[in-house]
C-alpha positions in Angstrom: 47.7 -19.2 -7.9 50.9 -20.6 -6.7 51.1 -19.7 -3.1 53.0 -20.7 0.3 51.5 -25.0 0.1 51.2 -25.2 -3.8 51.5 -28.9 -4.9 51.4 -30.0 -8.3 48.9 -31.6 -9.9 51.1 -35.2 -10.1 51.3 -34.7 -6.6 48.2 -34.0 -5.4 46.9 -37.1 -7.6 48.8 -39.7 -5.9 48.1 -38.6 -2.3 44.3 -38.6 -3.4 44.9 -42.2 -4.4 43.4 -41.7 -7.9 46.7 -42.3 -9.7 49.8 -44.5 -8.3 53.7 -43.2 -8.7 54.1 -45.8 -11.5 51.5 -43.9 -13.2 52.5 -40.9 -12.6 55.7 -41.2 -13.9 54.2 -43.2 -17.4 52.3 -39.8 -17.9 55.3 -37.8 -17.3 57.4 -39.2 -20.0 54.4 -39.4 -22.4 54.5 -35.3 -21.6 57.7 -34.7 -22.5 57.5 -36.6 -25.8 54.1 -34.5 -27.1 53.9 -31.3 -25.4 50.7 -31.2 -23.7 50.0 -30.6 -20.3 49.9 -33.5 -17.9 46.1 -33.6 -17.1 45.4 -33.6 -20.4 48.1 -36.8 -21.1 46.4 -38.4 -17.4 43.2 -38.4 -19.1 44.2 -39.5 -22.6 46.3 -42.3 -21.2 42.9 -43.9 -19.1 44.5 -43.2 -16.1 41.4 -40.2 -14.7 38.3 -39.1 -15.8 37.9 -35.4 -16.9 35.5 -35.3 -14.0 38.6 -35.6 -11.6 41.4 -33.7 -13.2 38.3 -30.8 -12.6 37.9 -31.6 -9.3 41.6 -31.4 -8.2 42.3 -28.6 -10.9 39.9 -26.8 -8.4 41.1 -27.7 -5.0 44.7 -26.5 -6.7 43.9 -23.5 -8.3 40.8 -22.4 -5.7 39.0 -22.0 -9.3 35.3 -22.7 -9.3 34.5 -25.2 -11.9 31.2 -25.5 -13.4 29.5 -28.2 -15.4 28.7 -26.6 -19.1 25.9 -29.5 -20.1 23.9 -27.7 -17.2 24.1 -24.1 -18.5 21.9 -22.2 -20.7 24.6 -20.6 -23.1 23.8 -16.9 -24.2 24.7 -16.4 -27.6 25.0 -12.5 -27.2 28.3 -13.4 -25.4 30.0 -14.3 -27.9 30.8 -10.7 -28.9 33.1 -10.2 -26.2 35.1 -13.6 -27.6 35.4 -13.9 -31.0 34.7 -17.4 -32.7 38.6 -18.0 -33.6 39.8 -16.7 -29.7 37.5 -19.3 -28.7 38.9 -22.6 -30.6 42.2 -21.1 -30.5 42.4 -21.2 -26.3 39.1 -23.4 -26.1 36.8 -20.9 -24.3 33.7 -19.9 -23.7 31.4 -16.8 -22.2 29.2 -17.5 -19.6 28.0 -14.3 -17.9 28.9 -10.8 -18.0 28.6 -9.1 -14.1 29.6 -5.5 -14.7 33.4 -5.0 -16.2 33.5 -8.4 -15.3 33.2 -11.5 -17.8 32.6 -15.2 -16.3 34.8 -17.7 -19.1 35.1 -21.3 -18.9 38.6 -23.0 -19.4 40.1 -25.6 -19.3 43.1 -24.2 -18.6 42.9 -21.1 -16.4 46.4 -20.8 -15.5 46.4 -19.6 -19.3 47.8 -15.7 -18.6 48.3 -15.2 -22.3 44.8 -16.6 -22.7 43.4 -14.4 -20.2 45.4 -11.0 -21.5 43.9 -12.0 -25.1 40.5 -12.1 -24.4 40.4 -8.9 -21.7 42.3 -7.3 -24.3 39.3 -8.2 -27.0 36.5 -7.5 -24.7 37.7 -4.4 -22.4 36.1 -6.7 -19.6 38.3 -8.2 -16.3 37.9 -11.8 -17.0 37.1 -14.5 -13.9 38.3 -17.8 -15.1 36.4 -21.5 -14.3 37.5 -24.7 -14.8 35.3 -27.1 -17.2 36.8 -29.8 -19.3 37.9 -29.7 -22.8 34.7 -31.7 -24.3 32.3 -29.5 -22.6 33.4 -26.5 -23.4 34.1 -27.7 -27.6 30.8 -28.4 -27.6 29.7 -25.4 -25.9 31.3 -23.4 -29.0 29.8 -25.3 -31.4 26.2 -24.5 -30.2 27.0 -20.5 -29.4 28.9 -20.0 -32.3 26.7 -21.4 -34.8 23.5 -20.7 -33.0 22.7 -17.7 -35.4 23.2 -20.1 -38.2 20.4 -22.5 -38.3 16.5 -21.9 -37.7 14.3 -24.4 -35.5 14.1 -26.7 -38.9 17.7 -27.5 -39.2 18.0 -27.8 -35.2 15.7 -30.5 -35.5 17.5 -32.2 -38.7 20.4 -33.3 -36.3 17.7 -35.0 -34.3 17.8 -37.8 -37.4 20.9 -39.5 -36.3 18.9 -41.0 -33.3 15.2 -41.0 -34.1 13.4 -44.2 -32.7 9.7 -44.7 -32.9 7.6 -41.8 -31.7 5.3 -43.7 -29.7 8.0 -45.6 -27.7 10.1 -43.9 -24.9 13.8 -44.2 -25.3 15.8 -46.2 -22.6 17.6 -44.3 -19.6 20.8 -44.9 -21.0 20.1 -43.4 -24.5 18.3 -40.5 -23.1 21.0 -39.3 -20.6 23.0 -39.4 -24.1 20.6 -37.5 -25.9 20.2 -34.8 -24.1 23.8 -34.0 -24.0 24.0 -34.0 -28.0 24.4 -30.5 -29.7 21.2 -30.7 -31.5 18.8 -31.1 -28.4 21.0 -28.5 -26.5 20.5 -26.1 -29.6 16.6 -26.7 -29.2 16.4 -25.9 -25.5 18.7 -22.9 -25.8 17.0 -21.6 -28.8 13.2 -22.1 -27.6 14.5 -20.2 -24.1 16.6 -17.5 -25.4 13.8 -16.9 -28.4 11.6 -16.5 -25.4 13.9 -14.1 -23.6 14.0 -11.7 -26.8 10.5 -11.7 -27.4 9.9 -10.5 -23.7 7.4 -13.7 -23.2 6.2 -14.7 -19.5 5.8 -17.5 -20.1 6.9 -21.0 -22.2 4.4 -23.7 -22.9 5.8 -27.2 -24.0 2.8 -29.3 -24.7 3.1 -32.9 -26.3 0.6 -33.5 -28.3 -0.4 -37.0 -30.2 1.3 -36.3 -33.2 4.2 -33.5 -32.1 5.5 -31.1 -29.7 3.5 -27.7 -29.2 5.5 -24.7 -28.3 3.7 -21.6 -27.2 5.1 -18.2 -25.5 2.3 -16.4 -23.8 3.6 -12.5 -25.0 1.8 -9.6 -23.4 -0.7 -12.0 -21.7 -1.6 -13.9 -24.7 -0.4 -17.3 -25.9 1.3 -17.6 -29.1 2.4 -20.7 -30.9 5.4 -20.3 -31.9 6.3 -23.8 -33.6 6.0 -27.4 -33.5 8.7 -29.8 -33.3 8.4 -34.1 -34.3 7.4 -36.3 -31.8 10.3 -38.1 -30.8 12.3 -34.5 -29.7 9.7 -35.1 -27.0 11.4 -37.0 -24.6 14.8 -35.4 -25.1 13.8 -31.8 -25.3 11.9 -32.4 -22.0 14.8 -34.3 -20.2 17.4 -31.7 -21.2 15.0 -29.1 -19.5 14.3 -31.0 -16.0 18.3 -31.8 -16.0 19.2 -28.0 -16.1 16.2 -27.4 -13.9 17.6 -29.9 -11.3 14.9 -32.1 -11.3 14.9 -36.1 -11.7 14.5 -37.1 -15.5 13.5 -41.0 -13.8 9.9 -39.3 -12.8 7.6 -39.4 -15.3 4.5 -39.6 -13.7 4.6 -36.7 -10.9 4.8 -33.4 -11.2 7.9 -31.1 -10.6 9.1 -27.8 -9.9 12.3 -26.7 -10.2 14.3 -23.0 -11.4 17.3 -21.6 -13.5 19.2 -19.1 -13.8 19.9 -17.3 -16.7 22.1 -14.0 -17.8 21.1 -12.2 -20.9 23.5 -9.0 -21.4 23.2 -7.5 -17.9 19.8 -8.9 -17.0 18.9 -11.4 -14.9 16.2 -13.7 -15.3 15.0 -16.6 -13.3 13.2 -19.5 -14.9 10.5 -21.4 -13.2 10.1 -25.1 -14.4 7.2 -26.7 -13.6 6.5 -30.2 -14.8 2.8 -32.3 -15.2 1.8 -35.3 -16.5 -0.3 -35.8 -19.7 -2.4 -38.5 -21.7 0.8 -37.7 -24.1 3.2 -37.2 -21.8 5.1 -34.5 -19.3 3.9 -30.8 -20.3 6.3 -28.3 -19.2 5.7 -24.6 -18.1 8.3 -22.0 -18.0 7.8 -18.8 -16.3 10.6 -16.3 -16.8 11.0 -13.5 -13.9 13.4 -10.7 -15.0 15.2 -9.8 -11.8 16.2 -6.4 -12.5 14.2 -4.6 -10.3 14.6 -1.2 -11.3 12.4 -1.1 -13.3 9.4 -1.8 -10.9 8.3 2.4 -10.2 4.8 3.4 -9.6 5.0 5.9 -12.3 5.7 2.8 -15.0 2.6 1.6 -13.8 0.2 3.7 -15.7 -1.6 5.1 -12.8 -3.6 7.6 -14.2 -3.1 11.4 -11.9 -5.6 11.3 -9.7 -5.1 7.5 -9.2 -1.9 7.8 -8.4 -2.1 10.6 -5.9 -4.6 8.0 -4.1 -2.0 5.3 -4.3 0.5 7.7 -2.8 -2.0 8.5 0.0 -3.0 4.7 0.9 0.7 3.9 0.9 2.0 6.4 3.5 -0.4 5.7 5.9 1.3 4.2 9.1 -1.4 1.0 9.7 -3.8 -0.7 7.6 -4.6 -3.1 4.8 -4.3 -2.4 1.6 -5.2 -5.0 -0.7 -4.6 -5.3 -4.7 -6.8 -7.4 -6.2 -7.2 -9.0 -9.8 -7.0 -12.4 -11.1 -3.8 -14.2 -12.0 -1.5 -12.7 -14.3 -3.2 -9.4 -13.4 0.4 -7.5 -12.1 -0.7 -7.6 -8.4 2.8 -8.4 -7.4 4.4 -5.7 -9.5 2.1 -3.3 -8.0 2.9 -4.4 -4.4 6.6 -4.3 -5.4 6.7 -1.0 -6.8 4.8 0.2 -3.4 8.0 -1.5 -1.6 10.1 0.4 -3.7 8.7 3.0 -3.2 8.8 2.8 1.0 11.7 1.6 1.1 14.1 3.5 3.2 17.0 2.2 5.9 14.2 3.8 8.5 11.4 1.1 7.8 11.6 -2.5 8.6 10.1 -4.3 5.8 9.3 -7.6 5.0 7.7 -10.0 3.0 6.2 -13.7 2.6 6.0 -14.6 -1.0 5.4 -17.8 -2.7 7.5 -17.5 -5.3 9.9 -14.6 -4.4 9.4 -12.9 -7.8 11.7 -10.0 -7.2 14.8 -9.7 -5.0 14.8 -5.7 -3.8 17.3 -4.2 -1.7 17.4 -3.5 2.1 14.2 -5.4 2.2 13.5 -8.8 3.9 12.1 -11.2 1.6 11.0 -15.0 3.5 10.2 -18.1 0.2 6.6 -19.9 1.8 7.9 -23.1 2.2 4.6 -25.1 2.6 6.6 -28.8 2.8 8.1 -27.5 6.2 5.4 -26.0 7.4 5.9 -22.7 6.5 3.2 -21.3 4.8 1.8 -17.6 4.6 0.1 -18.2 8.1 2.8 -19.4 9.9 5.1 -16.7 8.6 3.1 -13.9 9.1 2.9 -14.9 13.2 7.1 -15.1 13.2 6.9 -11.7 11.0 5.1 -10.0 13.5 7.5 -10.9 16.3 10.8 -9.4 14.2 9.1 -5.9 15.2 7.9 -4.8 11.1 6.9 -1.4 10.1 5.6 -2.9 6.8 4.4 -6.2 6.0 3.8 -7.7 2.8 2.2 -10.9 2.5 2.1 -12.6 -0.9 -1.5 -13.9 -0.8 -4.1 -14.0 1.6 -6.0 -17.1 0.8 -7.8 -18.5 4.1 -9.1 -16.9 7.1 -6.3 -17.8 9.3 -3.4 -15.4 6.9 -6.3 -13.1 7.0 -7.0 -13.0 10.8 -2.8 -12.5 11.5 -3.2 -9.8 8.9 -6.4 -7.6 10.1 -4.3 -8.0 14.0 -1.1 -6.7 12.3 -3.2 -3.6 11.5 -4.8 -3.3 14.6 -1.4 -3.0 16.3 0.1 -0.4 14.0 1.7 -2.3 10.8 0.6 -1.6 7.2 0.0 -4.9 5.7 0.2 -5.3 1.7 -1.6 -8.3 0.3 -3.2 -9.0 -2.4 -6.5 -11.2 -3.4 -8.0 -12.8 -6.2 -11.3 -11.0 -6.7 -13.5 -9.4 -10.0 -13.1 -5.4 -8.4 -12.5 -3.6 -5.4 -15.6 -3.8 -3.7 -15.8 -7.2 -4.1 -13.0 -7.6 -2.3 -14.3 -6.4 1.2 -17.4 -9.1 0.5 -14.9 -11.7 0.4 -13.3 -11.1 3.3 -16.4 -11.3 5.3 -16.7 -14.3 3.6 -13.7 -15.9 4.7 -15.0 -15.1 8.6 -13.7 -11.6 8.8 -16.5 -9.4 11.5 -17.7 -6.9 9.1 -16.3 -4.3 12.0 -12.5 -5.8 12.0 -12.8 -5.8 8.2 -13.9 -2.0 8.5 -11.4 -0.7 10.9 -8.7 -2.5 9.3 -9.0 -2.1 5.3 -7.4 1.4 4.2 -8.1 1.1 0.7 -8.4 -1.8 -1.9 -6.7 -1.9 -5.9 -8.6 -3.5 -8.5 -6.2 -3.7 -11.6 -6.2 -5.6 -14.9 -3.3 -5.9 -17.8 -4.3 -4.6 -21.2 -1.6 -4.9 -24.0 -0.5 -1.5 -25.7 -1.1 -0.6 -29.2 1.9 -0.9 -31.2 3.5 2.9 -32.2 5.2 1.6 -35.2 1.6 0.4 -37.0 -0.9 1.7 -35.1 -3.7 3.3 -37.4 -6.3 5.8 -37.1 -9.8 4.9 -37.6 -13.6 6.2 -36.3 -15.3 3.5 -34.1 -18.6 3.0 -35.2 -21.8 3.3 -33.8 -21.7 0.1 -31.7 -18.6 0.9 -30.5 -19.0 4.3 -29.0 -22.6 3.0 -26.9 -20.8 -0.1 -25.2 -18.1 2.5 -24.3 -20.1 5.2 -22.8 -20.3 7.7 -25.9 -16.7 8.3 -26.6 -15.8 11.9 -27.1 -16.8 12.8 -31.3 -13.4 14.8 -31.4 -11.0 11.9 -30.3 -8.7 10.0 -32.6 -8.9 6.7 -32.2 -6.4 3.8 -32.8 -7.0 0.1 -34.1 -3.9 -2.7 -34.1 -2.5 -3.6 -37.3 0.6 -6.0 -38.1 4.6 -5.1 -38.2 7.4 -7.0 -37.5 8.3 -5.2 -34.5 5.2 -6.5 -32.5 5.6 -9.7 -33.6 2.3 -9.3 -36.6 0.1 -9.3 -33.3 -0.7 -5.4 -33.6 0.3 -5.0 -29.4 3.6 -4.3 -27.7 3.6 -4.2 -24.1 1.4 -4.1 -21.1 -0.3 -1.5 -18.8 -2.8 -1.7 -16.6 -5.8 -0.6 -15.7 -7.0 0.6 -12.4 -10.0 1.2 -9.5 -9.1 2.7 -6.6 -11.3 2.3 -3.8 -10.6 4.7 -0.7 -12.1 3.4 2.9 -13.5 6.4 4.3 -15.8 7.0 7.4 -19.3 6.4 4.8 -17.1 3.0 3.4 -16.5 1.9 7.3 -20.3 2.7 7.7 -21.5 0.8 4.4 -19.3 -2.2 5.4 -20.6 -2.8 9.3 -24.0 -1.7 7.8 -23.6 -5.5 5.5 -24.1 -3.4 2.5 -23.6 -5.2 -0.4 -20.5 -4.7 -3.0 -23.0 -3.0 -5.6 -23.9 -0.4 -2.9 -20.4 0.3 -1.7 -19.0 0.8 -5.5 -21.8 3.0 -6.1 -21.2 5.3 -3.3 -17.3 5.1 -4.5 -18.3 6.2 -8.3 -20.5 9.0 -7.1 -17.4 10.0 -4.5 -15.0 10.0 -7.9 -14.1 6.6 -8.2 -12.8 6.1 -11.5 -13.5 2.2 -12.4 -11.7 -0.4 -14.4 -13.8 -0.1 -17.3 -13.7 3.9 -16.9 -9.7 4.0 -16.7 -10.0 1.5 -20.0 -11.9 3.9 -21.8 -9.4 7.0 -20.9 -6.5 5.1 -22.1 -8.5 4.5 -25.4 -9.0 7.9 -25.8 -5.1 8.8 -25.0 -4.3 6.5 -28.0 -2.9 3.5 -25.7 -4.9 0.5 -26.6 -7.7 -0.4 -28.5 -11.5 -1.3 -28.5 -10.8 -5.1 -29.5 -8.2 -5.2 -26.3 -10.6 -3.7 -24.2 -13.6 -5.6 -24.5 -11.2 -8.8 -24.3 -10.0 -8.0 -21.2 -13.1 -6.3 -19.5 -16.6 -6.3 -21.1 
């Protein structure tokens, strides 16, 4: 760190004009007399902010610095750096990237720091600079994180509580949110979230309190309630580490962060919007680790997925996947990518939000405030000579005009759309403006898919459905067994663990393409489909009951 143009810190101070020579030299004798390092006298003597000895630590060093009060901190760190490593060289874990662990300092020309905690963690250690209150408060909140439940969290609120139907000023708010107690709250509710493999994070002021709901496997759970006047903190802390602007109250927002949990990514996306009680907050979390998208995680039955397989190897065409939102139509799509994927095929994608970042595949964010919406980036697409195309959404006739002439000059175009079933899916793009004859030529096959949640294995119990049961399923086989949910503490009590989902695939052969010019209606072309094999949602429901992976109750929720 000391290379050919080093300059001290003293140095590099004056000639940045934040301190003068006189002092300088005060802080240099006040060093000699204590002992401590001389950005640390600079700053107890007035004479710079911690802000700036950061700044110039980092143009010095050429360490990164990072602001703690913006991070979410992961409490699972803190078993590669013990509690009393941690006061005793004031550090902290941020992120582990391979046999490589991210630590804030405040100072990283500490070797003997260093060599203590790689020796304690077996990891290579990457040092950045944040000053000494940040990261002493950081250690506080990891460190005694697995210490106290929501209720005590809250307790520390008391200290500042002001009347709940008042909003506290600027001043006290940009306070606030920097206090351990709110920081615990937001780190808690997030990482809870993270752990309990939620989707999603509702934060909904109500009159009275703060509701906080995780939707788990689809479904929304409350998971607690905290006092009114958290409200305003708990919602400025999010939007500060979210990047948004705590001053705007009355608009709605969307920002994102980033957070590392072990070795998975995941990427949170904030979205803000006024109500009669104030700013509601969403939180979607999107695990990045892409791996895990594979066709055969899907739960494609056999013979669906052998018509999968087919649709996507087919050099041009549409294939759409269709269900409503939350349905896993994009982790269908991905898992096709995946799937394609080879250095051979050009491949890329419009998406609004990119979900998942895959490898040796171009992925383009819609941008709709500049113009560039799934339209508009499908036409430049189609000029950066594709094999495959995947476009997040078609939504208008225009995307679906650029898409039907992708497919007529030899592209396979993925999309997806937000219809009931398959068949329904070709009605709708007539109805956008789509000639019958294009939609016919160009549609290879279509996906219909729900998500139903999977019984839990660790409570599960056998049972005989009864009468009713068996004739609004289609006469279930007598010598099945058949599961019902019950409650453990491994699901959560909710009886479920986990998604799959459900399929219909519809195959456009020559009798489809006939059907569709014909105007034949979407009851006539899925009956044709059925009689041809078609297996349909309800039908691919029903075979999963019988093999023991959901439930009646779960069924009918999601399809009847």
């Amino acid at each position: 760190m000391t290379g050919k143009g080093f300059k001290r810190l003293g140095e590099l101070l004056v000639e940045s004009h934040f301190i003068t020579e006189a002092q300088l030299e005060d802080a240099i004798k006040e060093q000699k007399k204590s002992g401590k390092k001389l950005g640390e006298v600079l700053v107890e003597l007035g004479y710079i902010s911690p802000d700036v000895l950061i700044q110039v630590l980092e143009f010095q060093l050429g360490v990164p610095h990072v602001k703690l009060n913006n991070f979410i901190l992961n409490p699972q760190l803190a078993v590669y750096i013990p509690e009393h490593i941690a006061k005793k060289y004031n550090v902290v874990a941020l992120e582990k990237k391979g046999d490589k662990l991210l630590v804030a300092m405040s100072d990283p020309t500490n070797i003997v720091a260093i060599d203590d905690i790689e020796i304690t963690s077996g990891l290579k250690v990457e040092p950045r600079i944040a000053t000494n209150e940040e990261i002493s408060r950081a250690i506080v909140q990891i460190y005694s994180f697995g210490e106290e439940d929501t209720t005590e969290i809250i307790a520390g609120f008391d200290d500042y509580e002001y009347d709940s139907g008042e909003e506290p000023a600027l001043d006290e708010l940009e306070q606030m949110v920097e206090d351990a107690p709110i920081v615990k709250l937001t780190n808690h509710i997030i990482t809870q979230a993270i752990q309990m493999n939620a989707s999603d994070i509702h934060i909904e002021p109500m009159e009275r309190e703060v509701r906080v709901r995780y939707r788990i496997d689809g479904v929304l759970n409350e998971i607690m309630t905290t006092p009114k006047y958290t409200q305003a903190a708990l919602i400025s802390r999010i939007k500060i580490i979210a990047d948004l602007d705590i001053t705007k109250r009355r608009i709605p927002q969307d920002g994102r962060i980033a957070v590392n949990v072990g070795d998975m990514k995941v990427d949170l996306r904030v979205s803000t919007l006024p109500t009669v009680f104030g700013e509601k907050v969403v939180i979607r979390l999107l695990t990045k680790d892409s791996s895990l998208i594979k066709l055969e995680n899907l739960g494609f039955s056999d013979n669906n997925i052998k018509k999968f397989w087919d649709l996507i190897e087919t050099p041009h065409g549409i294939l759409l996947v269709t269900g409503p939102t939350g349905s896993g139509k994009s982790t269908t799509l991905f898992a096709a990518m995946n799937y394609l994927n080879s250095p051979e095929k050009n491949i890329i994608t419009v998406e609004d939000p990119v979900e998942y970042q895959l490898h040796g595949i171009n992925q383009i964010q819609a941008n709709h405030k500049v113009g560039l919406d799934f339209a508009n980036a499908l036409r430049s697409i189609l000029r950066q000579d594709p094999d495959i195309v995947m476009v997040g959404e078609i939504r208008d006739e225009e995307t679906a005009r650029i898409a039907v002439r992708a497919a007529l000059t030899g592209h396979l175009v993925l999309s997806t759309l937000h219809t009931n079933d398959a068949a329904s899916s070709i009605t709708r793009l007539v109805d956008m403006g789509i000639e019958p004859y294009l939609v016919a030529s160009t549609v290879i096959g279509i996906v219909a898919q729900r998500l139903i949640r999977r019984l839990c294995k660790s409570c599960k119990e056998r049972y005989e459905p009864s009468e009713d049961e068996r004739i609004v399923l289609g006469n279930l086989p007598e010598d099945g067994t058949y599961y019902k949910p019950m409650k453990c503490q491994r699901c959560n009590n909710t009886g479920y663990k986990g998604r799959v989902a459900v399929h219909e695939v519809l195959v456009v052969d020559h009798k489809v393409k006939e059907l569709i010019v014909k105007g034949a209606n979407e009851a006539e072309i899925k009956e044709y489909c059925v009689e041809q094999g078609m297996t349909t949602l309800l039908g691919d429901g029903i075979d999963k009951i019988i093999q023991g992976m959901t439930s009646y109750e779960e069924l009918v929720r999601v399809l009847v």
